[in-house]
C-alpha positions as CSV (number, residue, x, y, z in Angstrom):
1,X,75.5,53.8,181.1
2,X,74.5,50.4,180.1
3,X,72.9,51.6,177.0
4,X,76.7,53.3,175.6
5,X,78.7,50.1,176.9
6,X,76.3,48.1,174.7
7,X,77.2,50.4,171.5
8,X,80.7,50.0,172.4
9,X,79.8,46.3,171.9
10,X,78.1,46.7,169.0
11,X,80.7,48.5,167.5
12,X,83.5,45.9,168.8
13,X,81.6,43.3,166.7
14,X,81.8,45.3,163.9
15,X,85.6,45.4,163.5
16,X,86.3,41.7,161.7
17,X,83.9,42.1,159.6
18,X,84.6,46.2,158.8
19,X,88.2,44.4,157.7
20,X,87.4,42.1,156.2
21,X,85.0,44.0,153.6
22,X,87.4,47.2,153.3
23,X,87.9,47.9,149.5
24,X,85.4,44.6,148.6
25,X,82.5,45.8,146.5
26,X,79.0,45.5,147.2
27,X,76.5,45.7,144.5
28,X,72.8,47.0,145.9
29,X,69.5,46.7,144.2
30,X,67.1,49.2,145.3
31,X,63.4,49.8,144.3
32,X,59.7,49.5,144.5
33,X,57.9,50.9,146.8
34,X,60.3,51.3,149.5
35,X,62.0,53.6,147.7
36,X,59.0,56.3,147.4
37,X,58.9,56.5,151.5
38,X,61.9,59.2,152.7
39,X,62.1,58.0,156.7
40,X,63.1,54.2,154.7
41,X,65.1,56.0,151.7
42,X,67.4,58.4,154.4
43,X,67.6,55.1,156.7
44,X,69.3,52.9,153.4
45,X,71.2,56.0,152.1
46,X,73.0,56.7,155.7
47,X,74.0,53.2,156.0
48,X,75.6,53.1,152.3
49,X,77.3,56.4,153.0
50,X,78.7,54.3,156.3
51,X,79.8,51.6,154.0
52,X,81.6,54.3,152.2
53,X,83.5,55.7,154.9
54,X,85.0,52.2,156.1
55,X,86.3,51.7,152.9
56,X,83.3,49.3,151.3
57,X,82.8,50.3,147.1
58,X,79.1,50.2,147.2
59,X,77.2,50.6,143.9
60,X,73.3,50.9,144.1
61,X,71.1,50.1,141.6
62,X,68.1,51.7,141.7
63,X,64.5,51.0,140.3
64,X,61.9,53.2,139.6
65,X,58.6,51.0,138.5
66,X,55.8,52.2,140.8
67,X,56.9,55.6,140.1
68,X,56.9,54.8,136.4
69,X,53.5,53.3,136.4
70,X,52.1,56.1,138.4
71,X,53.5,59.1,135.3
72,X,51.9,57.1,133.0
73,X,48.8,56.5,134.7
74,X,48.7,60.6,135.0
75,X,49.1,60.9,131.3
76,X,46.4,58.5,130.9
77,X,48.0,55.4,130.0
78,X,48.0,52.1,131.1
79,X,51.0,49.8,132.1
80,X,51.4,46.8,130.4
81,X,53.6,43.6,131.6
82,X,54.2,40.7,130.1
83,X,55.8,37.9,132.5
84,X,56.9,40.9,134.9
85,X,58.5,42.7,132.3
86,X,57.0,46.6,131.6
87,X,56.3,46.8,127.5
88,X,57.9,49.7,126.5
89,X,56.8,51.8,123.7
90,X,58.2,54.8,122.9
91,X,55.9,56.9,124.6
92,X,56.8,54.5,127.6
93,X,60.7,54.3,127.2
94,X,60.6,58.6,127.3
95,X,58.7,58.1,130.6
96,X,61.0,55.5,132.0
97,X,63.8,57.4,130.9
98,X,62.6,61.3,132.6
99,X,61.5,59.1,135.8
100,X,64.8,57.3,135.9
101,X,66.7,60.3,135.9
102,X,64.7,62.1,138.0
103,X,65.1,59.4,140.8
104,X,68.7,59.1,140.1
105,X,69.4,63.0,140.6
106,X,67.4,63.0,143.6
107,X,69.4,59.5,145.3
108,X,72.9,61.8,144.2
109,X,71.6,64.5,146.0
110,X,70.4,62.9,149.5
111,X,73.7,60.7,149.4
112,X,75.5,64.0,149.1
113,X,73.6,66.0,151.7
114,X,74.4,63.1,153.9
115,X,78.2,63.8,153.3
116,X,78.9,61.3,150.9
117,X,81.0,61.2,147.5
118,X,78.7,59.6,144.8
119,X,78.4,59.9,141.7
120,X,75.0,59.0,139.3
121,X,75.2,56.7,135.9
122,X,72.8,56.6,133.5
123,X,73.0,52.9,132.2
124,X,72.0,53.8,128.2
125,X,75.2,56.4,128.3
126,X,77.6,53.8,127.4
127,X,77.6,51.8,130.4
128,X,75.3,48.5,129.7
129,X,74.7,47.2,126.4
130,X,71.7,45.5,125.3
131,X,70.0,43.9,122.6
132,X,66.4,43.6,122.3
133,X,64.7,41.1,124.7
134,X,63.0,38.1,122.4
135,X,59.4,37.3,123.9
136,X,56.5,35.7,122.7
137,X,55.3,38.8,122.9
138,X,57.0,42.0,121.3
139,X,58.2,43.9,124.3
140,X,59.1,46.8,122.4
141,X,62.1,48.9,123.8
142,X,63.6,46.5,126.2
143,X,66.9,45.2,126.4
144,X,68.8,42.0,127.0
145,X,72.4,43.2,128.7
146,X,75.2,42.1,126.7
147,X,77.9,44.1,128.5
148,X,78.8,46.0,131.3
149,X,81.7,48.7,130.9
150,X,83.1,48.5,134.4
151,X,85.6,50.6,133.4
152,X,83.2,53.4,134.0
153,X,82.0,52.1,137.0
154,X,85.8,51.3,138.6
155,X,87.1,55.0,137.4
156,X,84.4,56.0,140.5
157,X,85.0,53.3,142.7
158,X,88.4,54.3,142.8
159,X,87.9,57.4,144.1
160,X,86.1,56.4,146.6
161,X,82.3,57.2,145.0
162,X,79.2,55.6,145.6
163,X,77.9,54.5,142.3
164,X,74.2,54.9,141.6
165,X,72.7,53.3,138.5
166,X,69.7,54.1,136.3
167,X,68.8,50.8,135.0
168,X,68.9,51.1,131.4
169,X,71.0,50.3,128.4
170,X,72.0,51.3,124.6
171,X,71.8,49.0,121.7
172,X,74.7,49.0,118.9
173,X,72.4,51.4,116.9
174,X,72.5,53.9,119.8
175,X,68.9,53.3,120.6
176,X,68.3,53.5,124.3
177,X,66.4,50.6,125.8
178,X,64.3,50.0,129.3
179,X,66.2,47.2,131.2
180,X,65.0,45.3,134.3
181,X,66.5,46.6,137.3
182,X,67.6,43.4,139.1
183,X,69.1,42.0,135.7
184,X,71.3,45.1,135.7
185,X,72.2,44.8,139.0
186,X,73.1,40.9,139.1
187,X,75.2,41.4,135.7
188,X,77.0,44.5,137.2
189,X,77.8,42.2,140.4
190,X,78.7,39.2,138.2
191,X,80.8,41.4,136.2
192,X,82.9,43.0,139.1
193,X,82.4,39.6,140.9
194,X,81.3,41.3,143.8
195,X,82.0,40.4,147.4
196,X,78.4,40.8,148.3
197,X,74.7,41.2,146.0
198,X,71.9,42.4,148.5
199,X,68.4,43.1,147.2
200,X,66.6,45.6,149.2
201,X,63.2,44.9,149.8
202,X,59.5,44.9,151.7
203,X,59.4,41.7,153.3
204,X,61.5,40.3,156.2
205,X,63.3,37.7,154.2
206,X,62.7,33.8,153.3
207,X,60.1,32.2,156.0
208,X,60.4,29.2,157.3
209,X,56.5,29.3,157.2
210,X,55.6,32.2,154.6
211,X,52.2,32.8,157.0
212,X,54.8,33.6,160.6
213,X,56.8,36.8,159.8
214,X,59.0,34.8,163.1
215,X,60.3,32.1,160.8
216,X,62.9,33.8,159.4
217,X,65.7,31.5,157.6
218,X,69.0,33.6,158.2
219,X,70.9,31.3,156.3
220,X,70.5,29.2,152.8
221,X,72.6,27.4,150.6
222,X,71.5,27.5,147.3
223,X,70.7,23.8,147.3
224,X,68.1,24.3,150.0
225,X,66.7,27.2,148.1
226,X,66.0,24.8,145.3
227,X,64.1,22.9,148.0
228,X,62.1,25.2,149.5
229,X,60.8,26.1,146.3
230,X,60.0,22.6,145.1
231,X,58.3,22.4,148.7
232,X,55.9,25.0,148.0
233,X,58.2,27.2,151.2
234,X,59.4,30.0,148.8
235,X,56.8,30.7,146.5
236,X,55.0,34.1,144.5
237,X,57.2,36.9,144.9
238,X,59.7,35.3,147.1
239,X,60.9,33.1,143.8
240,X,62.2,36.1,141.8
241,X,64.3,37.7,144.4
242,X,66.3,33.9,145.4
243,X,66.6,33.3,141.9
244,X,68.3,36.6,141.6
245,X,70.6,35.7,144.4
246,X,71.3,32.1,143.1
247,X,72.2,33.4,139.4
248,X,74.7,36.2,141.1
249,X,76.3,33.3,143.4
250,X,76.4,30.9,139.9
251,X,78.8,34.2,138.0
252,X,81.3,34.1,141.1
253,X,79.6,36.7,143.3
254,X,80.8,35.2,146.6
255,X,77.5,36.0,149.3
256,X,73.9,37.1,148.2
257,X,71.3,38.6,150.7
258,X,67.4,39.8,151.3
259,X,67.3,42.4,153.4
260,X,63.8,44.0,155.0
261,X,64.6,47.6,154.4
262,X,61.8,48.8,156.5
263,X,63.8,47.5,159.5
264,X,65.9,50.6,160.5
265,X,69.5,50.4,159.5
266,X,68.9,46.7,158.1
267,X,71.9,47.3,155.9
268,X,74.5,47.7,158.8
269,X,72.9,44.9,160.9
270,X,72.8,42.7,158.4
271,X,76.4,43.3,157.2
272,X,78.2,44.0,160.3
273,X,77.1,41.8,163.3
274,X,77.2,38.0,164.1
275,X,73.5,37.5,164.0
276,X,72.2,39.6,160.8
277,X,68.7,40.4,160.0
278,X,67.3,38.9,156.9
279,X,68.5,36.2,155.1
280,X,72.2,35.4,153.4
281,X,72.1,32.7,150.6
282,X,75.1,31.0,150.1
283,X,76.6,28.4,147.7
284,X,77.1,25.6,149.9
């Protein structure tokens, strides 16, 4: 019995915050590894269809690099990054593209066996435009976004779809380009001025001490991010992802978060109770 009164609880201090976010839109980024294991995958996926049926517009952002890097490894080529970013030939950009889609069908698909309304966008079919990324380096097919169409995207929000998107664009020559995942899915959140960016990932959150999984920071203000990363706190990886967050907050997204997405049903415990589970960065 105590067990049930407790979920009543939990679901009592869900109720400001399930009114508060009805009708807001969430933008999530989604990728890496986490995304190849199905327990984690059907975990995330159950608790966007739940944001779906309180009313919350959720569009997910997926990536698709380790899957990417393993095709191409099977067809006996290597993948090659410069500063993070995947060089795209055109060899490359048809893998991206078949592995892209591939990932996208199959997120459509598990949303809807879930009993969800979603619908999948392929970024290059008019929805983000790009022009070539400049680099030291020539990076090949990869594109700088220009320009979301949230028309598109709104026309399914509307109806009350979850939006998944393929991260890639299409140049004003029609040429389809590779784009980078959390750029797409921080310029679709800037664009719609989301209530809330949240990047998925495989670590807890920011650390307090980066060697105690315990020191979880559940709160930041983009000031002390600059900080902690001057301080040596936030560092490798970590830098990246906060980045990400701090650029959404600077184009009027109003709450940024890192989420562990190992942790069953971080999503909902993150979103809807007092205490949360990873870490929110804020602008002041």
């Amino acid at each position: 019995m105590d067990d049930i009164i407790k979920k009543a609880g939990i679901l009592v201090e869900a109720i400001p915050y399930i009114h508060a976010f009805r009708r807001k839109v969430f933008v999530i980024k989604y990728g890496g590894s986490i995304l190849d294991n199905a327990a984690i995958r059907k975990n995330v996926l159950e608790d966007i269809v739940f944001f779906s049926y309180v009313g919350i517009r959720t569009i997910l952002v997926h990536g698709g690099g380790p899957q990417i890097s393993r095709r191409l490894k099977e067809s006996g080529r290597k993948s090659e990054f410069h500063e993070g970013i995947r060089v795209t030939d055109e060899h490359t950009l048809q893998v991206v593209s078949e592995e892209l889609d591939k990932l996208n069908k199959q997120i459509v698909s598990e949303i809807k066996a879930l009993k969800g309304d979603v619908t999948g966008l392929k970024g290059d079919e008019n929805l983000i435009y790009v022009e070539k990324k400049q680099a030291v380096k020539d990076l090949g097919f990869v594109g700088t976004i220009t320009r979301i169409h949230l028309d598109v995207i709104e026309s399914h929000l509307k109806r009350g779809h979850i939006t998944v998107v393929s991260p890639m664009g299409i140049s004003k020559d029609k040429q389809p380009h590779n784009v980078n995942a959390d750029e797409v899915a921080s310029a679709i959140a800037c664009s719609m001025q989301a209530e809330k960016f949240v990047l998925l990932t495989n670590v807890t959150g920011v650390l307090s001490n980066p060697n105690d999984p315990e020191s979880l920071i559940s709160s930041l203000t983009v000031e002390e991010v600059n900080n902690l990363i001057k301080k040596n706190v936030i560092q490798s990886g970590m830098i990246p992802k906060v980045n990400s967050c701090v650029e959404a907050l600077n184009g009027g997204v109003h709450k940024t978060h890192i989420i562990d997405a190992r942790l069953s049903h971080a999503l909902l415990l993150e979103i809807f109770t007092d205490q949360g589970v990873g870490t929110q960065i804020i602008k002041e």
